[in-house]
N, C-alpha and C positions, 0 to 999 in steps of 0.2 A: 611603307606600310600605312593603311588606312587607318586613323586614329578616332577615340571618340572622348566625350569625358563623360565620368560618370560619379556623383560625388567629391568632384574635382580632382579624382585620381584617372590617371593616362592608361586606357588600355588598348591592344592591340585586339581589333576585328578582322584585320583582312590582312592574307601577303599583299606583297605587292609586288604582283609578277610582269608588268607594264614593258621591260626590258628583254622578255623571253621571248622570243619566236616559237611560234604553235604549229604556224604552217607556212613552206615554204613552196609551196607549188613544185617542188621536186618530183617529176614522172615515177611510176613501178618500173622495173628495172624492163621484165620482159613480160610476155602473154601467162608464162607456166609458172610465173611465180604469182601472178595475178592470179589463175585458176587454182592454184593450190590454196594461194589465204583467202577464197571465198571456200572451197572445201574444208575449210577448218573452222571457218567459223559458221556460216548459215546452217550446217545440220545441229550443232550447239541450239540454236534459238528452234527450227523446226519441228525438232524432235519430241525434244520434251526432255532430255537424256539428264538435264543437271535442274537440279530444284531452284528457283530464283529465290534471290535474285544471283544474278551473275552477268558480268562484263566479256564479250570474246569481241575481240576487234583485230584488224590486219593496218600495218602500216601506221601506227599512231602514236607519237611522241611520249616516253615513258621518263616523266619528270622526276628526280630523286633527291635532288639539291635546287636552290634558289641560283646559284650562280655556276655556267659552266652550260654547254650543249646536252641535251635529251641524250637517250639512245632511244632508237627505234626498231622494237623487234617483229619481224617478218607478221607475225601473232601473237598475241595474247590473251591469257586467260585471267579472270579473278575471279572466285567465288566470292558472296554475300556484301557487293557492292551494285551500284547501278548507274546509270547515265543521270545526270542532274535535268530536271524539264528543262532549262533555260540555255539552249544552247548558245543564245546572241553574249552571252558570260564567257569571255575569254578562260577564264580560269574550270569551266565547264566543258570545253572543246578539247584538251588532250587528259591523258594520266598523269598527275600532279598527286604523288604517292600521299602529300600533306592533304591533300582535299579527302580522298580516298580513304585516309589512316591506315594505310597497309599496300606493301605490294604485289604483282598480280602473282599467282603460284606457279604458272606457266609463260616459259617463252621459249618461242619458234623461232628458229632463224633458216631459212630457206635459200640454199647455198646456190648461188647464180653465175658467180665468178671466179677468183682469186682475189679477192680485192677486199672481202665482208671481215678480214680479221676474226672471224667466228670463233678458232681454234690457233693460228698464229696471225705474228703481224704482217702486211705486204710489205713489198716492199715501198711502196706507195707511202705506208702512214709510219713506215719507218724513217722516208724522207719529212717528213713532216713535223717528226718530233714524238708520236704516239707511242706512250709503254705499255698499257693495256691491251690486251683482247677481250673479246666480248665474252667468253667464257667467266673470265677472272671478273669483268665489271661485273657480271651477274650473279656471283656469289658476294661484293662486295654487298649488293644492294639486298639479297638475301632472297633471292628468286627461287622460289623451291626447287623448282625442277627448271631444268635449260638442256634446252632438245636440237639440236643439229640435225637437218636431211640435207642431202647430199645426191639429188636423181641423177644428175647432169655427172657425176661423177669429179667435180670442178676441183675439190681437193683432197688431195688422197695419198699427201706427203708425210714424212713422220711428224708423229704427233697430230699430226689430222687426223682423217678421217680412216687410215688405214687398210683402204680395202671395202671399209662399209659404205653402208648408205642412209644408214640413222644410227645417232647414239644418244643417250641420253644421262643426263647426271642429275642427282639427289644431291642437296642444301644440306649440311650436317655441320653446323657450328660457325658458318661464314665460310665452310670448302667444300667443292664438289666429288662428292664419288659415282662414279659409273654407277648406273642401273643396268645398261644391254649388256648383255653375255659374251663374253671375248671381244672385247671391245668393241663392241654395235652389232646391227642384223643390217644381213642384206638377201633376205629370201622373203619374198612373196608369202602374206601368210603368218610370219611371224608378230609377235606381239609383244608389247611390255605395259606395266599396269601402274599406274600414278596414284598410289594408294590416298593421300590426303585429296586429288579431285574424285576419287572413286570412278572414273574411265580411265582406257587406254588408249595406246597408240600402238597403230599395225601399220607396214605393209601391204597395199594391195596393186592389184593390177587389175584394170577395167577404164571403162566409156564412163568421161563424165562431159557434158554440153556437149558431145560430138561424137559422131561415129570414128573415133581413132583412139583402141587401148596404149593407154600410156600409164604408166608406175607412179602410186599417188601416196601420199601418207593421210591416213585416218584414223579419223576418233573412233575408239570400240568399247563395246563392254568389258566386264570384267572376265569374259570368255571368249573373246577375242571377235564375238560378233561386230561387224560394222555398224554404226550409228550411220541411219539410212537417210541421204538429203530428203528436201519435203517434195522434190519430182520424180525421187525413186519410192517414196511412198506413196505416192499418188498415182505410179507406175507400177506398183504392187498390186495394192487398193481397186484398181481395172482389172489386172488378172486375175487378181479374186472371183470379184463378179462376175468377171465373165466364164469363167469356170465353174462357178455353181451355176448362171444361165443356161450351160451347156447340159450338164449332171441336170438340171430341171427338163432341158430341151427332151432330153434322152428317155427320161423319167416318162414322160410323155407322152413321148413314141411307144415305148411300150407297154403302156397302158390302154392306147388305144388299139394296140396290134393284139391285146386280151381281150377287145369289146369292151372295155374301161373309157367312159369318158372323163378325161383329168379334168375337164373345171365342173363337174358334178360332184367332183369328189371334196 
C-alpha cells in the first residue's frame, strides 16, 4: 500500500494492486460472442436509454478482492459510476469494485462452449481443483442480477440451461432467485425487466452488421421495445425523411395537377 505521513500519523492512500494482472492479451473466444457484447453495450451509450453516469463494458476484469484472480463477465453493467480520465493508471484500466465503491448490477455471461462453469463446473476446472461456478461467485460478490444466454445451445444439462436460452437471477440476501418464467425464455419476443437498472432484456431475431438474421439478446424497455443501436437509428432517422420527402413529393404533384403552384404557396 501507498503510504503517506500526516501529522506523524501513518495513513493509507492507495491499494496496492502492483501484483494483479489487468490484462492478459487473452483473444474473445469466437466472432458471436464478440457481436453480441458490442450489442450490449454500444446501444447503452447511443441511445441515451440510462441517465449517466453509467459503466457498460464487454470482456473486462471484475476485481473483488486484492488477492486471488478477477472473474470476467461476457458484460457488464453499473449504474452511477464512471471511467476515471486517466487511463495510463493501472488501477483505472479494469473494475477494481474498491475504486468503484460498489459492484456493477448487471453481468452477462455469453455461453460459447462447455467450459464457461456459468451454471456448473467442467470437467476441465473440476481437474483443476475449482468449487465454484460463476453463478454462486456472483452472488457471493452481490451482483444484483446474473444473466446467462445460451444461443449456441452449448449447455442444456440438468441444472443448466434446461431447454432455454436465457435465464436470469435476482440478488436477494447473497442468493440467487430466478426472474425468467419456468426456468428461462426461449421464444423470440419474449422479455424480462431488471427493475433496479429500469431496462430489459429480450429476445430477438434480426440483422445486426450483416445481412444474416441470427438470434441476439437485447437491451429493451420496460415494454419490451428494443433499445435501437445508433446505425439503426440512423437507419430510422433516413426512412423518416425520406418518407415525409415523398408525402411532400406527392403533395406537389397534386397541387400542381389543381393549377396550384406549391412553391407559391
Amino acid at each position: 500500500m501507498t503510504q503517506q505521513l500526516v501529522n506523524d500519523e501513518e495513513i493509507v492512500t492507495e491499494l496496492d494492486i502492483s501484483h494483479l494482472t489487468i490484462e492478459d492479451d487473452t483473444p474473445v473466444d469466437n466472432l458471436q460472442s464478440e457481436k453480441q457484447q458490442r450489442l450490449l453495450v454500444e446501444p447503452l451509450y447511443s441511445s441515451k436509454a440510462l441517465s449517466p453516469p453509467f459503466l457498460a463494458a464487454a470482456n473486462v476484469g471484475l476485481f473483488y478482492k486484492l488477492k486471488g484472480d478477477p472473474v470476467v463477465p461476457d458484460m457488464m453493467l453499473s449504474l452511477g459510476v464512471q471511467c476515471a480520465d486517466d487511463f495510463s493508471k493501472k488501477q483505472n484500466r479494469s473494475y477494481f469494485v474498491w475504486e468503484f465503491g460498489k459492484p456493477p448490477e448487471v453481468c452477462v455471461e455469453i455461453v460459447s462452449n462447455q467450459e464457461g462453469d456459468e451454471l456448473t463446473l467442467s470437467r476441465k476446472s473440476q481437474q483443476k481443483g475449482k468449487t465454484t461456478i460463476k453463478k454462486d461467485l456472483y452472488a457471493q460478490i452481490r451482483i444484483p442480477y446474473y444473466v446467462v444466454f445460451d444461443p449456441l445451445q452449448q449447455i442444456q444439462g440438468q441444472n443448466e440451461m434446461n431447454g432455454a436460452l436465457l435465464r436470469v437471477w435476482s440478488n436477494v440476501s447473497g442468493r440467487y432467485t430466478e426472474l425468467t418464467p419456468h426456468q428461462g425464455m426461449s421464444e423470440v419476443g419474449q422479455s424480462i425487466c431488471l427493475e433496479e437498472v429500469g431496462l430489459g432484456l429480450t429476445l430477438w431475431s434480426g440483422q445486426f452488421e450483416e445481412e444474416v438474421t441470427r438470434l441476439w439478446l437485447r437491451w429493451c424497455d420496460r415494454d419490451g421495445q428494443i433499445i435501437l443501436t445508433g446505425a439503426e437509428r440512423a437507419d430510422a432517422e433516413r426512412q423518416r425523411a425520406d418518407a415525409e420527402r415523398q408525402r411532400a413529393d406527392h403533395l406537389a404533384e397534386c397541387l400542381r395537377a389543381m393549377g396550384v403552384n406549391p412553391d407559391e404557396i
